[in-house]
C-alpha positions as CSV (number, residue, x, y, z in Angstrom):
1,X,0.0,0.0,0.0
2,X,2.9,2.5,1.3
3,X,4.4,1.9,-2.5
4,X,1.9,2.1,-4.5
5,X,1.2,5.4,-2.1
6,X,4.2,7.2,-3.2
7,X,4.4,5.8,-6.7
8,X,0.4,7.7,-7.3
9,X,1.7,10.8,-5.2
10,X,4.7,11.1,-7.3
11,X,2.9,10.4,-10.8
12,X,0.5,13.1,-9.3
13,X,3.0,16.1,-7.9
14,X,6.0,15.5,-10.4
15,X,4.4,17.6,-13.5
16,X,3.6,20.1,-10.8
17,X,7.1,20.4,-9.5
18,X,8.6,20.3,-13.4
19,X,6.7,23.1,-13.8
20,X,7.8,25.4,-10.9
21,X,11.3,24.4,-11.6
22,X,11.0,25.5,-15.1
23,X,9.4,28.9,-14.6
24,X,11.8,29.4,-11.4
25,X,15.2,30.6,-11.7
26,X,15.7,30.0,-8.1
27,X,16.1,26.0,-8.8
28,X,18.6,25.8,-5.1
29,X,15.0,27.6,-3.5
30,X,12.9,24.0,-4.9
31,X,15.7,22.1,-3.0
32,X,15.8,23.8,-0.2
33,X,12.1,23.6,0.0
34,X,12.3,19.5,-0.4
35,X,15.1,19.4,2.5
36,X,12.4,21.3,4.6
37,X,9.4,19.5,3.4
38,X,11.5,16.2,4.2
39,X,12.8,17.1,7.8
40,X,9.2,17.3,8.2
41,X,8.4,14.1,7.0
42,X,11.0,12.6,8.5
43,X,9.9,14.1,12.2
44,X,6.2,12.9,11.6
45,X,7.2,9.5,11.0
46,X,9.4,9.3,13.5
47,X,7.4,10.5,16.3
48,X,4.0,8.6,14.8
49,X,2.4,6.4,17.2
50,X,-0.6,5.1,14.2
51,X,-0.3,3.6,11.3
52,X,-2.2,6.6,9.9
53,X,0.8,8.7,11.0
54,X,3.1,6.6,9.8
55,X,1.2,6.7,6.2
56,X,1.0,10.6,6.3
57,X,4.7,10.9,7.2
58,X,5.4,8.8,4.4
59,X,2.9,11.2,2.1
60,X,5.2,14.2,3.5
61,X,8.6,12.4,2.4
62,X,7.0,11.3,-0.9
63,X,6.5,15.2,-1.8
64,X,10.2,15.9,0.0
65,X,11.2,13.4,-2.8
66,X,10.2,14.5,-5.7
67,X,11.4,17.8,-5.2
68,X,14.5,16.9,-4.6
69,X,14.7,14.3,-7.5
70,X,13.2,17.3,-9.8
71,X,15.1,20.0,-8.9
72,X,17.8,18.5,-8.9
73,X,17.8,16.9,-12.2
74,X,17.4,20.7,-13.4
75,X,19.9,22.0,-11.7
76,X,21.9,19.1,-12.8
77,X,20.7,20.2,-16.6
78,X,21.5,23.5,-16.0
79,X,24.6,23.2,-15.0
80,X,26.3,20.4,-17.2
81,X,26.9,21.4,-20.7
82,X,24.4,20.1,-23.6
83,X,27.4,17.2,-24.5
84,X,28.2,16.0,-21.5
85,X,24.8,15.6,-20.1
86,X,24.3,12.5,-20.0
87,X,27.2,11.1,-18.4
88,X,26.1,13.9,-15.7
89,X,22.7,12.0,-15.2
90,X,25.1,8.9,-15.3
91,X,26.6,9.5,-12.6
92,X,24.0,11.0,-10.7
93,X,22.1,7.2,-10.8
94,X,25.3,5.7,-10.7
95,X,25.8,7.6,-7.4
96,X,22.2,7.1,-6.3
97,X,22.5,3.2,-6.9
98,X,25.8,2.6,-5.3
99,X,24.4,4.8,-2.3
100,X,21.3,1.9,-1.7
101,X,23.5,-0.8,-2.2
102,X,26.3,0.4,0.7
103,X,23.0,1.6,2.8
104,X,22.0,-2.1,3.1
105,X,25.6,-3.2,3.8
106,X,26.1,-0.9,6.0
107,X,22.4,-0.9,8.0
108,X,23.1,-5.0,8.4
109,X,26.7,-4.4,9.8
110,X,25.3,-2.0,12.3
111,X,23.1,-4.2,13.0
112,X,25.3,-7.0,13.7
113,X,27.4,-4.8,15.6
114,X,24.8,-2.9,18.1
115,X,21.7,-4.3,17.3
116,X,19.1,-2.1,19.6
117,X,21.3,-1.7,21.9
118,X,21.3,2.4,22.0
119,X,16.8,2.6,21.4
């Protein structure tokens, strides 16, 4: 439910965003505005005590996400020349993909290592 969740929210808010960041020329102001939006999120599902709360601080990173993954692909397109763009996008996923990869590696040797011992 959660992924189907963000993946309608995202469908839903991304041609939104797109828009804002192309009539902006503040693009740094759309990130700054997902980091916000996502501390937010971030807080409410955190401190969430339902299931409800837990599926509306999901809604609130969902949003946090696509404004970061939009603006940034246009800052990203602003600032990269016209040739080189896409091996600026490549290493943007490139970066993204090694970054979930180590996350898991590094979650599961924490875990080994601690377990809950510091909640």
């Amino acid at each position: 439910m959660v992924l189907s969740m963000n993946a309608i929210v995202s469908i839903a808010i991304g041609p939104v965003i797109g828009y804002l960041s192309d009539r902006t020329r503040h693009k740094n102001a759309l990130m700054q505005t997902g980091y916000l939006i996502h501390i937010v999120g971030t807080a409410v599902t955190a401190w969430s005590t339902t299931m409800a709360g837990l599926f509306i601080g999901r809604l609130i990173q969902t949003i946090a996400g696509s404004f970061l993954w939009i603006a940034g692909m246009a800052i990203l397109g602003a600032s990269v020349e016209p040739k080189a763009l896409g091996r600026g996008v490549a290493i943007c996923m490139l970066s993204v993909t090694l970054g979930l990869l180590a996350g898991l590696v590094v979650a599961g040797a924490l875990f080994n290592s601690v377990r809950y011992a510091f909640t």
